[in-house]
N, C-alpha and C positions, 0 to 999 in steps of 0.2 A: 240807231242810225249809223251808218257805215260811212267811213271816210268818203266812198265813191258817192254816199248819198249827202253827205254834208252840202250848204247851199255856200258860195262863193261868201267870201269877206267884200267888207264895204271898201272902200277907196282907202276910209277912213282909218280903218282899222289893221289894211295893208300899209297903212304909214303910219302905224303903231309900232309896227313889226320891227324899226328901223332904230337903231340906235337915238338917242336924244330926242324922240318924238310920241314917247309911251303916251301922254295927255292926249293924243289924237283920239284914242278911244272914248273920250269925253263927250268928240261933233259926231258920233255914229247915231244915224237918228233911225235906221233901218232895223229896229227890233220886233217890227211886229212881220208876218206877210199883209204882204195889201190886196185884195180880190180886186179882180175888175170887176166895177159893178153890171149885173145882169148877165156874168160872163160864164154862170155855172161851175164854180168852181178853179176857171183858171186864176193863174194871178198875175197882175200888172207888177209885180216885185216881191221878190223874195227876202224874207228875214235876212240879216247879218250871222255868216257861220261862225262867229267867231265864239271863243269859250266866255269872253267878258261879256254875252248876253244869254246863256242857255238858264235856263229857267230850273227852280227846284221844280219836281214833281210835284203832284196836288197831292194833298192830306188824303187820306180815307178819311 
């Protein structure tokens, strides 16, 4: 995934960014995407871009 494709940071986690506020990444509840239901694939919300939630890759 490419910077242009990374998905935006949460409120939360842009008031991480800020001096004296690192704990804000603690209220980021945005880690998963959320589908609309029935919506074939769109989504009602995008996961949180930030690095304090990307996931290890799966096992082989």
């Amino acid at each position: 995934m490419t910077v242009a494709e990374a998905p935006p940071l949460s409120p939360e986690c842009t008031l991480a960014r800020e001096p004296g506020y690192g704990a804000a990444h603690e209220e980021c509840r945005r880690t998963d995407d959320i589908p609309l239901p029935h919506g074939g694939g769109i989504l009602l919300q995008r996961r949180c871009g930030c690095a304090c939630h990307r996931q290890a890759p799966p096992e082989p």
